[in-house]
C-alpha positions as a Markdown table, in Angstrom:
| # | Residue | x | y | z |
|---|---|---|---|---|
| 1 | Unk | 264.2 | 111.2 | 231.7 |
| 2 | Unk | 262.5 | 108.2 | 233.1 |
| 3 | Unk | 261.6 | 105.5 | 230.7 |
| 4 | Unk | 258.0 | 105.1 | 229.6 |
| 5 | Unk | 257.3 | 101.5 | 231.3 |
| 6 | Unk | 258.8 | 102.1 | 234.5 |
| 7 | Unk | 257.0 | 105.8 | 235.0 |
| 8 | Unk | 253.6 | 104.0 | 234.1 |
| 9 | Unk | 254.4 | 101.3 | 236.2 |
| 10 | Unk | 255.1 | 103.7 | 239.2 |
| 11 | Unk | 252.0 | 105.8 | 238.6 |
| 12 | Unk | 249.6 | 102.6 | 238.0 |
| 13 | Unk | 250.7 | 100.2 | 240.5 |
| 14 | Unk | 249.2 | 101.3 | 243.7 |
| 15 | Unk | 245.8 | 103.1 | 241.9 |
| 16 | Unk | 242.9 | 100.7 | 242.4 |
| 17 | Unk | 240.2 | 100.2 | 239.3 |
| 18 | Unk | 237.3 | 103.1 | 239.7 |
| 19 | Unk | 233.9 | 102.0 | 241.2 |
| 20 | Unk | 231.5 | 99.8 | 239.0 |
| 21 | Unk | 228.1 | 101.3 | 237.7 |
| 22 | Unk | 225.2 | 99.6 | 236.6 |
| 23 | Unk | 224.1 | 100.9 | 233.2 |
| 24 | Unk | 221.7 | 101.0 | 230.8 |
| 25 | Unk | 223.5 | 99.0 | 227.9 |
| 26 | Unk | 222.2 | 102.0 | 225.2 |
| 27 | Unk | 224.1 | 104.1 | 227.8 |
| 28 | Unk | 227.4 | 102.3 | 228.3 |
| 29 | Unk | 228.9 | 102.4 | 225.0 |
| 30 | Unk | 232.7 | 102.9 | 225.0 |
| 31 | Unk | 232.4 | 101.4 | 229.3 |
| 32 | Unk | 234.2 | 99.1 | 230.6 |
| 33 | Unk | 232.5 | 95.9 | 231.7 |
| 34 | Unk | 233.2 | 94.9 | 234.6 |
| 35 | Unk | 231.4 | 91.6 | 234.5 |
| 36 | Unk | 230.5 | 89.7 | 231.1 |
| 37 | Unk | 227.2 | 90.2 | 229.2 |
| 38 | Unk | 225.4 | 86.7 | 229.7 |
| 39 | Unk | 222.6 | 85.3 | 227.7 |
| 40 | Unk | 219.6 | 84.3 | 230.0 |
| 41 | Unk | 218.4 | 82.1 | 227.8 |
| 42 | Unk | 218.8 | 79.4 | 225.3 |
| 43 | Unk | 218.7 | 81.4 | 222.0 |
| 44 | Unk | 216.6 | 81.3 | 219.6 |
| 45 | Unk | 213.8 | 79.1 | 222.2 |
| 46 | Unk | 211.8 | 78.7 | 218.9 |
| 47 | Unk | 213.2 | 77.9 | 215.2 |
| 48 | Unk | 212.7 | 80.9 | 213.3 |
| 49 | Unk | 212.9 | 81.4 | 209.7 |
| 50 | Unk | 216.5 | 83.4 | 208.2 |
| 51 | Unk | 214.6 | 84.3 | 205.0 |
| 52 | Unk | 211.3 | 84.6 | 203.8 |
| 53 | Unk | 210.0 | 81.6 | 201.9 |
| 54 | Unk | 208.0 | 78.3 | 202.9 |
| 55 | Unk | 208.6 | 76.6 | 206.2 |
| 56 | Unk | 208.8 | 72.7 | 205.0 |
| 57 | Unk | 210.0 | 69.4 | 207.2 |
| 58 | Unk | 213.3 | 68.7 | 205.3 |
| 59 | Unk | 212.3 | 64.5 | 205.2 |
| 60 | Unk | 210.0 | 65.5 | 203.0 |
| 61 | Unk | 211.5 | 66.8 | 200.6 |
| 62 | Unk | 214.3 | 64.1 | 199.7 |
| 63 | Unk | 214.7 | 63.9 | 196.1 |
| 64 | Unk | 212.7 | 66.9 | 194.6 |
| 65 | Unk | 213.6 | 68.8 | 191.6 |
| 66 | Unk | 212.6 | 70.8 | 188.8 |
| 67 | Unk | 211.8 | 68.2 | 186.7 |
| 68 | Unk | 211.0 | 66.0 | 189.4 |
| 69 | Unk | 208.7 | 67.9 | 191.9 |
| 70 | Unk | 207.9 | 66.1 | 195.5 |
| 71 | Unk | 204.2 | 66.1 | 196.5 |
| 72 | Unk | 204.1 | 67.2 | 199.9 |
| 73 | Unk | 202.3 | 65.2 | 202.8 |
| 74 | Unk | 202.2 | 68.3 | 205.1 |
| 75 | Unk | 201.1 | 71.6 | 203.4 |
| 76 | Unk | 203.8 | 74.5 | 204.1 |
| 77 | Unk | 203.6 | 77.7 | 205.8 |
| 78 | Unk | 204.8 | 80.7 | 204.8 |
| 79 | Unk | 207.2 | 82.9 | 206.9 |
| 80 | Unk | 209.2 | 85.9 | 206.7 |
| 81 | Unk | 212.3 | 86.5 | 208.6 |
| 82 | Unk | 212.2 | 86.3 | 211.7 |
| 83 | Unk | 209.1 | 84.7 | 212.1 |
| 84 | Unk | 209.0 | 81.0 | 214.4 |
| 85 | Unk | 208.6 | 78.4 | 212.5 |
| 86 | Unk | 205.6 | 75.8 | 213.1 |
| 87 | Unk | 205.8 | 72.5 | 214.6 |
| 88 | Unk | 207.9 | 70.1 | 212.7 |
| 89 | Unk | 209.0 | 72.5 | 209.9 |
| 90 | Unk | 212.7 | 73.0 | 210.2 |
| 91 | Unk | 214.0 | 74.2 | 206.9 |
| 92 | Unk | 213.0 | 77.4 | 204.8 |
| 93 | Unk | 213.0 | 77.1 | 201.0 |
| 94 | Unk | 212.7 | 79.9 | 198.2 |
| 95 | Unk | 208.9 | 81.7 | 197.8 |
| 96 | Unk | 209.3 | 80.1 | 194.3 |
| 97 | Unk | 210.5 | 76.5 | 195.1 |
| 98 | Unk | 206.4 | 75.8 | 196.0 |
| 99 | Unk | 203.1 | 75.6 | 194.0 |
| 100 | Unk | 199.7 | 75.2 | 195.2 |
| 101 | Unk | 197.5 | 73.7 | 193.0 |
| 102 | Unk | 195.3 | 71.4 | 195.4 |
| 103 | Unk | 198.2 | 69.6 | 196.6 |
| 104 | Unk | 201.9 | 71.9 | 197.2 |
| 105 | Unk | 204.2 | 70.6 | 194.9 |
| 106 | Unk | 208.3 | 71.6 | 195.8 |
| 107 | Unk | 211.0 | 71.9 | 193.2 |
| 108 | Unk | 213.8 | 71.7 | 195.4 |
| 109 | Unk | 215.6 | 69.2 | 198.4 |
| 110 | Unk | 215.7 | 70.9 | 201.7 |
| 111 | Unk | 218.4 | 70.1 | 204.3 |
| 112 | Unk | 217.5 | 70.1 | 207.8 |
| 113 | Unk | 218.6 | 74.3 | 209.2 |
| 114 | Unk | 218.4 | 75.4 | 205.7 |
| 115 | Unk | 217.2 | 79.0 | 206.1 |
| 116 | Unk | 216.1 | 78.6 | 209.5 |
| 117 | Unk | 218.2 | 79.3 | 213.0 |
| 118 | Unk | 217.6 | 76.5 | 215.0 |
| 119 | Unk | 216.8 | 76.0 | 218.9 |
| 120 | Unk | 220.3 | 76.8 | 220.8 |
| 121 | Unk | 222.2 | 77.8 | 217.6 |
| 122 | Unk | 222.8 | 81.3 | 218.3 |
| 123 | Unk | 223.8 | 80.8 | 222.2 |
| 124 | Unk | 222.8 | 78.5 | 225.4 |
| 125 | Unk | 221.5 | 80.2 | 228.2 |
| 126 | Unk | 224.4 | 81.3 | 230.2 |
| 127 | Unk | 226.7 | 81.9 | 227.5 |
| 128 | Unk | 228.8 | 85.0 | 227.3 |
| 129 | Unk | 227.7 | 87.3 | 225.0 |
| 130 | Unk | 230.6 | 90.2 | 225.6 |
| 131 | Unk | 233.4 | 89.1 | 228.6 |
| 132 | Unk | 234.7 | 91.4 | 231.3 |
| 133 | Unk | 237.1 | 93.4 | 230.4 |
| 134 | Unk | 236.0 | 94.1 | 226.9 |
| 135 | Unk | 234.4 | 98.0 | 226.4 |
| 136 | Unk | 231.2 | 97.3 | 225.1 |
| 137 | Unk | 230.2 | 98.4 | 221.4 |
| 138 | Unk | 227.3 | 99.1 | 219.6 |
| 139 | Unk | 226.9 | 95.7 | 218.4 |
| 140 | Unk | 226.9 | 94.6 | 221.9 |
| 141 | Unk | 223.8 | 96.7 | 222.6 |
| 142 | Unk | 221.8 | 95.1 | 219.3 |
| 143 | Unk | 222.9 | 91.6 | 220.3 |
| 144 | Unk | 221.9 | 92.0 | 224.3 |
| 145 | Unk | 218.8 | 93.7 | 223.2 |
| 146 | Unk | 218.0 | 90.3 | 221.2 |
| 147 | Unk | 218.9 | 88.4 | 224.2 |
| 148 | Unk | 216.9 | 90.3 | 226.7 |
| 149 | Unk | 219.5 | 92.3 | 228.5 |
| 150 | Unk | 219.4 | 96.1 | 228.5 |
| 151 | Unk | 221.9 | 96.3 | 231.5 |
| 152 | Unk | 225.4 | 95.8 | 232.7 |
| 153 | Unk | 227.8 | 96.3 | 235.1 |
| 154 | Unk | 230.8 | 98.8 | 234.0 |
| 155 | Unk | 233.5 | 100.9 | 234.3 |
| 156 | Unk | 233.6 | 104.5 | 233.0 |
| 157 | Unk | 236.8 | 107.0 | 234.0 |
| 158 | Unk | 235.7 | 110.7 | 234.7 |
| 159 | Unk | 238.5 | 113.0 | 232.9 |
| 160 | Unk | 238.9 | 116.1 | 233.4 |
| 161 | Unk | 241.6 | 118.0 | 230.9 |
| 162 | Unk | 242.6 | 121.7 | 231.4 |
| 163 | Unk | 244.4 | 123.3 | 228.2 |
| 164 | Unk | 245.9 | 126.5 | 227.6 |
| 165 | Unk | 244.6 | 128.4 | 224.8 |
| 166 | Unk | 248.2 | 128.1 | 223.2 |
| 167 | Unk | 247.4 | 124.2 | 222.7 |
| 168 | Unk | 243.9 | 124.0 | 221.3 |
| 169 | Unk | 244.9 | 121.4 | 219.0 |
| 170 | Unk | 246.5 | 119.4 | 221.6 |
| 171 | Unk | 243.6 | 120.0 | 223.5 |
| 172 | Unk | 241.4 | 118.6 | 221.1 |
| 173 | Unk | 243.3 | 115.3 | 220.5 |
| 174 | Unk | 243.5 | 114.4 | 223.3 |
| 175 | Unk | 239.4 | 114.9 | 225.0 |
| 176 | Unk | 238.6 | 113.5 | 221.5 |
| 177 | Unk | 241.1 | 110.6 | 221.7 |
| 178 | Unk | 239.5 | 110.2 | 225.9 |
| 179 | Unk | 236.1 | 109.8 | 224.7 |
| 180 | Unk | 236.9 | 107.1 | 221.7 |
| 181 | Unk | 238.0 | 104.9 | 225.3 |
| 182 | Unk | 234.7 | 105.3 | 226.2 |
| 183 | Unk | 236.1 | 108.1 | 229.4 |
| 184 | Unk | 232.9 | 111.0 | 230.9 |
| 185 | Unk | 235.6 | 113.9 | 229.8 |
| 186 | Unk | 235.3 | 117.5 | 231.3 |
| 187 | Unk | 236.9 | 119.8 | 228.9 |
| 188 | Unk | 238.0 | 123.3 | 229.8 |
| 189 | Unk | 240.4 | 126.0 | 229.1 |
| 190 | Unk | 242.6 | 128.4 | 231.3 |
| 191 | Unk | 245.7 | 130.8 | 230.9 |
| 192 | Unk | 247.4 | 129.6 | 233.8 |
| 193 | Unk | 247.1 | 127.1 | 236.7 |
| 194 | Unk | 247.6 | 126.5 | 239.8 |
| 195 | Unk | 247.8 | 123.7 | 242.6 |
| 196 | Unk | 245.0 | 125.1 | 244.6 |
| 197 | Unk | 242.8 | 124.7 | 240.7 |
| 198 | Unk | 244.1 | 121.1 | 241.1 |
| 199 | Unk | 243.1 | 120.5 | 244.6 |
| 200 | Unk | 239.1 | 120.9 | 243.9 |
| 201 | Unk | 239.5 | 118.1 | 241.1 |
| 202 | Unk | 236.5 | 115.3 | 241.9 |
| 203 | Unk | 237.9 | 113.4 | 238.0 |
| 204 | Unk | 239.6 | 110.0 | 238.5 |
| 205 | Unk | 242.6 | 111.4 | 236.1 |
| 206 | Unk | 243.5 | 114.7 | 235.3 |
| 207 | Unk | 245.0 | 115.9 | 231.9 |
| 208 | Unk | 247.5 | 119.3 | 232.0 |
| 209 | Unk | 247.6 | 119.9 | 228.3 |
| 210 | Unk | 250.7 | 122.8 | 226.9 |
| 211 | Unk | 251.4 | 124.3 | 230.5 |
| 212 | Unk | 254.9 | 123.0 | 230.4 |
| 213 | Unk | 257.1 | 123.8 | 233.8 |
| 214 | Unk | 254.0 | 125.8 | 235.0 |
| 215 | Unk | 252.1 | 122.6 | 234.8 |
| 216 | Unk | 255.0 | 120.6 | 236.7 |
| 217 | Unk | 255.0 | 123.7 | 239.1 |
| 218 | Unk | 251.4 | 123.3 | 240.0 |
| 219 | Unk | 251.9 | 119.2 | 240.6 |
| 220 | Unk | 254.9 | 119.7 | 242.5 |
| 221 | Unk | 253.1 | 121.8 | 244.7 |
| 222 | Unk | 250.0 | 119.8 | 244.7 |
| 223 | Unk | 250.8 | 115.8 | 244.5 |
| 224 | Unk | 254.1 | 114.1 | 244.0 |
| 225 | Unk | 255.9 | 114.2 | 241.1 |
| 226 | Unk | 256.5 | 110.8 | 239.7 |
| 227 | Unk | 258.3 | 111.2 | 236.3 |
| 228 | Unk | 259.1 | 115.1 | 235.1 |
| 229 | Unk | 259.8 | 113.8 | 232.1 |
| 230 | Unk | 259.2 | 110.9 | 230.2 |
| 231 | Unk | 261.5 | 109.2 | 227.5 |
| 232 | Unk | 259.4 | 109.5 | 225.1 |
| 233 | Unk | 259.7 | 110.7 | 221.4 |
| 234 | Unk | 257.5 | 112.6 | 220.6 |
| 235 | Unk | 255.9 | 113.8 | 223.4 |
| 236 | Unk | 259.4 | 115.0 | 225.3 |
| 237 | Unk | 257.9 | 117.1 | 228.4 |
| 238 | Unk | 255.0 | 114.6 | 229.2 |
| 239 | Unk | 255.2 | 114.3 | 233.0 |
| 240 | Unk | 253.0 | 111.5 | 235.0 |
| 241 | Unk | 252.6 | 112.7 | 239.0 |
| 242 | Unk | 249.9 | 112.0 | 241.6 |
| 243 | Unk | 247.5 | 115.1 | 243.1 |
| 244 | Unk | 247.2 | 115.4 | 247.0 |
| 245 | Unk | 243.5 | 113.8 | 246.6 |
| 246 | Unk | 245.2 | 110.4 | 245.1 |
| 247 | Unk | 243.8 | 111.3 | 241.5 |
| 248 | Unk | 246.7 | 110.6 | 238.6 |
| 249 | Unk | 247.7 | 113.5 | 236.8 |
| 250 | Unk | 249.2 | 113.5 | 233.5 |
| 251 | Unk | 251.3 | 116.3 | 232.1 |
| 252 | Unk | 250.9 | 116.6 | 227.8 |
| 253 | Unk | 253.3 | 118.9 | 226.0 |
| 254 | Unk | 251.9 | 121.9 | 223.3 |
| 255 | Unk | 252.4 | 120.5 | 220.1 |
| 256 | Unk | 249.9 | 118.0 | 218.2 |
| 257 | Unk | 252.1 | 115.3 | 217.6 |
| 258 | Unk | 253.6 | 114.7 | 221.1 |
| 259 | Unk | 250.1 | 114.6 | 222.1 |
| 260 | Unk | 249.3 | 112.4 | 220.2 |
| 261 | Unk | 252.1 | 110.4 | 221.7 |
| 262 | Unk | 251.0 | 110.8 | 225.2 |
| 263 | Unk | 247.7 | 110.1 | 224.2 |
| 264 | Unk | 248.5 | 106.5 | 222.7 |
| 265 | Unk | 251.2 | 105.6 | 224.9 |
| 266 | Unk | 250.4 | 107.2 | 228.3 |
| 267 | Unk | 246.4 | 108.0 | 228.5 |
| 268 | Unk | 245.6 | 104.5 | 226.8 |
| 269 | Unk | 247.1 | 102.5 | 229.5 |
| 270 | Unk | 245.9 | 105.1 | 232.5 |
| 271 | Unk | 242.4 | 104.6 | 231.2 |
| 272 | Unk | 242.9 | 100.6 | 230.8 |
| 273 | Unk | 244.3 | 100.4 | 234.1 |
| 274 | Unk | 241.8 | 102.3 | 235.9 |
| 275 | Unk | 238.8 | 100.2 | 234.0 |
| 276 | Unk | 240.7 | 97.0 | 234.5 |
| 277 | Unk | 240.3 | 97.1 | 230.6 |
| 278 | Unk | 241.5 | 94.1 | 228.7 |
| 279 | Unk | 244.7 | 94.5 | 226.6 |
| 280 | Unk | 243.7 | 96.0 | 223.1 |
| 281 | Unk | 244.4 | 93.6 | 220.4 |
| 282 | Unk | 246.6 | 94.9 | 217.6 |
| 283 | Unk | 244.6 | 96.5 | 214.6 |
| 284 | Unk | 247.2 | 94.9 | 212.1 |
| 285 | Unk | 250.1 | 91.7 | 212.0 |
| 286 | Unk | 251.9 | 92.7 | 208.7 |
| 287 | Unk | 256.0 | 93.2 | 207.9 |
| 288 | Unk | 257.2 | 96.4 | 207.3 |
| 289 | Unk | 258.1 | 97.7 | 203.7 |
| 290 | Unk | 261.5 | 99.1 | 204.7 |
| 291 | Unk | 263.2 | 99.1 | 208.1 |
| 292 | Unk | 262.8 | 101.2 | 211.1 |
| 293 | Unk | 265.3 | 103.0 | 212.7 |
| 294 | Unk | 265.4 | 104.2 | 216.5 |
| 295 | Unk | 267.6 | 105.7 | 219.3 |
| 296 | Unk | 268.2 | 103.0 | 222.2 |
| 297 | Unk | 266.9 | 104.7 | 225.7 |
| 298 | Unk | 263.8 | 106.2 | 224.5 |
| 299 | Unk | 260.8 | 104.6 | 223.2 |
| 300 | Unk | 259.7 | 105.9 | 219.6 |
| 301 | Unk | 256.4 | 106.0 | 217.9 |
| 302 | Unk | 256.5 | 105.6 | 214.4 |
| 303 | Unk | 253.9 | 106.0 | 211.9 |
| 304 | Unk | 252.5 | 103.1 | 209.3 |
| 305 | Unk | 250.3 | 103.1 | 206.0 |
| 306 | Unk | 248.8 | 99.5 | 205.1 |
| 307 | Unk | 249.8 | 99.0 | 201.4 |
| 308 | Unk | 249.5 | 95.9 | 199.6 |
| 309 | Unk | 252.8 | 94.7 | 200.6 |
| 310 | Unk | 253.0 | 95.5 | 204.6 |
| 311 | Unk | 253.0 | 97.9 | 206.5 |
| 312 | Unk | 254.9 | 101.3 | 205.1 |
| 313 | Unk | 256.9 | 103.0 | 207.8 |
| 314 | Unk | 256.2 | 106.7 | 207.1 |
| 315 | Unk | 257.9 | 108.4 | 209.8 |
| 316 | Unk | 259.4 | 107.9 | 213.3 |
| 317 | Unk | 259.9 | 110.2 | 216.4 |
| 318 | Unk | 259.9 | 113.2 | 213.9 |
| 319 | Unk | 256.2 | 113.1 | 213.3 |
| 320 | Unk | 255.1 | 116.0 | 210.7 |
| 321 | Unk | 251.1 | 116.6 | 210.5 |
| 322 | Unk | 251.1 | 115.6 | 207.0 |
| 323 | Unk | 252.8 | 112.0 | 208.5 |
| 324 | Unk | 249.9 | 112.0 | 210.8 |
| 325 | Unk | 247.0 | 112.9 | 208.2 |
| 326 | Unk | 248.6 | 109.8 | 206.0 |
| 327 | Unk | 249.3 | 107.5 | 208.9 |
| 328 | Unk | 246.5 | 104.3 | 209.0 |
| 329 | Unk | 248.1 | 103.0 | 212.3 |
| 330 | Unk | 251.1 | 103.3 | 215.1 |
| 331 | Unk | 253.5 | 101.6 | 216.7 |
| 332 | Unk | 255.8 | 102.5 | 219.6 |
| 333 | Unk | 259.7 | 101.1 | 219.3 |
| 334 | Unk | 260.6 | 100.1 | 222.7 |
| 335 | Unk | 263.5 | 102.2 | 224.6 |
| 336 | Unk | 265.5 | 98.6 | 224.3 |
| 337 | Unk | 265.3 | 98.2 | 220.3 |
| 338 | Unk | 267.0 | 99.7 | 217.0 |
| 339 | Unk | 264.2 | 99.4 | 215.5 |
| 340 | Unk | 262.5 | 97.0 | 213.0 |
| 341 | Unk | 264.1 | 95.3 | 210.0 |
| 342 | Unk | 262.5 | 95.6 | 206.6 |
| 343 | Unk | 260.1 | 92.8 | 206.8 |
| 344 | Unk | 260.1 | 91.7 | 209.9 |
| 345 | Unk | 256.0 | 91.4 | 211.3 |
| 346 | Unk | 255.1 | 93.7 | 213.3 |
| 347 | Unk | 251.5 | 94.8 | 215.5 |
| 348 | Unk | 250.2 | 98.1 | 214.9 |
| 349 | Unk | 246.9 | 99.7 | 215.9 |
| 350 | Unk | 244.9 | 102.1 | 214.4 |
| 351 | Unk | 245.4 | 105.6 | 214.0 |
């Protein structure tokens, strides 16, 4: 078996990033971005109220109380949120901290950016917003919106995964788990296949899922071969190879749980690589309840439940589907390490 980091390494290395698009932002969720998200302008241009209330000029308003209201030279203006606020007003206080009586007498001392958002606060103009390299989430479409921008320039990965009818569920995982990275995934089903099936692929990754030798069959005959088997637990029988046409193939055994490993540990980093996606960040930095035990020379994924002590290890290589229903997050053990003493930190990521 070849080890996981050198086969990945072997299939990535010479496979360039795929072309750059320019999207509508409402469109692009999940992309890639292949250049940052930049504020044109200095945000907020105008003060603008955070609440709704009166608009006062915070000098003004040194020393008043409830019991020792301030008279106010300049008569406020009421805002909601959101609205600018007029010239020389820059604090918002309470709808009831005002009467009007002839003259508008305030209960309460305003600090200067009290309720308000003042000019510049939320970015400069040419700040980044999202950076290249990040995929770009919903929030990034609201806060772009706010900023003006409705486009960017990304990175999507065309999929296309072929599964046998015997491995529906693998099937599943894995154009579901595709799709989370933000991947255009074709999804179809076949009996059999064949290298001439493979030849007519126009995807930039192709995903085998539960043909076993007949799938390593079809790639020998139509690519190279560059791992037949990965060292990998679960998820013995993954194979990584590249078709005739230059397009990555990736081999994903029948059962759920090894796709589930080939998903995390090999389709992840073929879907990073060819969006020049930045490293995910861990989901979690906790020690583990109890130790973790693992073969040296293959690399193990073991399953984690956050409790209120750590991370609980709930099972390794040997992943049931009850494990995986439980699990809140994964970690793979390198093909170098034991394993994980009982709490020792460890990064996990989400299930």
């Amino acid at each position: 078996m070849t080890p996981l980091d050198r086969a990945l390494s072997q299939l990535l290395t010479s496979l360039p990033a795929v072309r750059t698009e320019d999207l509508a932002l409402v469109n692009a969720v999940g992309a890639t971005l292949a250049a940052p998200i930049v504020s044109p302008a200095t945000l907020p241009g105008q003060a603008v109220a955070l609440r709704a209330g009166w608009a006062v000029t915070a000098v003004e308003t040194v020393g008043a109380a409830a019991y020792a209201p301030v008279f106010l030279a300049t008569r406020p203006v009421r805002v909601r949120a959101g609205d600018v606020l007029p010239p020389g007003a820059d604090a918002v206080v309470p709808p009831d901290a005002v009467t009007l009586a002839g003259v508008a007498e305030l209960t309460v001392e305003a600090v200067p950016g009290e309720g308000a958002r003042r000019v510049g606060e939320d970015a400069a103009a040419g700040s980044i917003l999202r950076a290249a390299g990040g995929r770009v989430r919903a929030i990034d479409v609201a806060l772009a919106a706010a900023a003006g921008v409705s486009t960017c320039a990304a990175r999507r990965v065309r999929i296309a995964v072929i599964g046998h009818p015997s491995a529906d569920a693998a099937t599943a995982m894995v154009a579901s788990d595709a799709g989370r990275l933000g991947a255009l995934v074709h999804e179809t089903s076949a009996a059999q296949v064949s290298a001439a099936d493979l030849s007519h692929c126009e995807a930039d990754l192709m995903v085998l899922v539960g043909f076993d030798g007949e799938g390593a069959s079809a790639l020998a005959q139509g690519g190279r071969e560059i791992a037949a088997a990965v060292a990998l637990r679960p998820g013995e029988g993954t194979a990584l190879g590249i078709l005739d046409s230059g397009v990555p193939a990736v081999l994903v055994p029948t059962r759920p749980e090894a796709a589930f490993a080939a998903s995390r540990c090999v389709l992840r980093p073929c879907v990073d690589h060819l969006t020049a996606a930045a490293a995910e960040p861990p989901s979690w930095r906790a020690p583990l309840t109890r130790k973790i035990a693992s073969a040296v020379g293959v690399a193990e994924l073991a399953l984690l439940r956050m409790s209120s002590a750590g991370l609980e290890p709930l099972a390794v290589a040997d992943l049931t589907l009850t494990a995986l229903c439980a699990a809140d997050a994964w970690l793979l053990v390198p093909a170098g390490r034991e394993g994980y003493g009982a709490g020792e930190v460890v990064e996990a990521f989400a299930v």
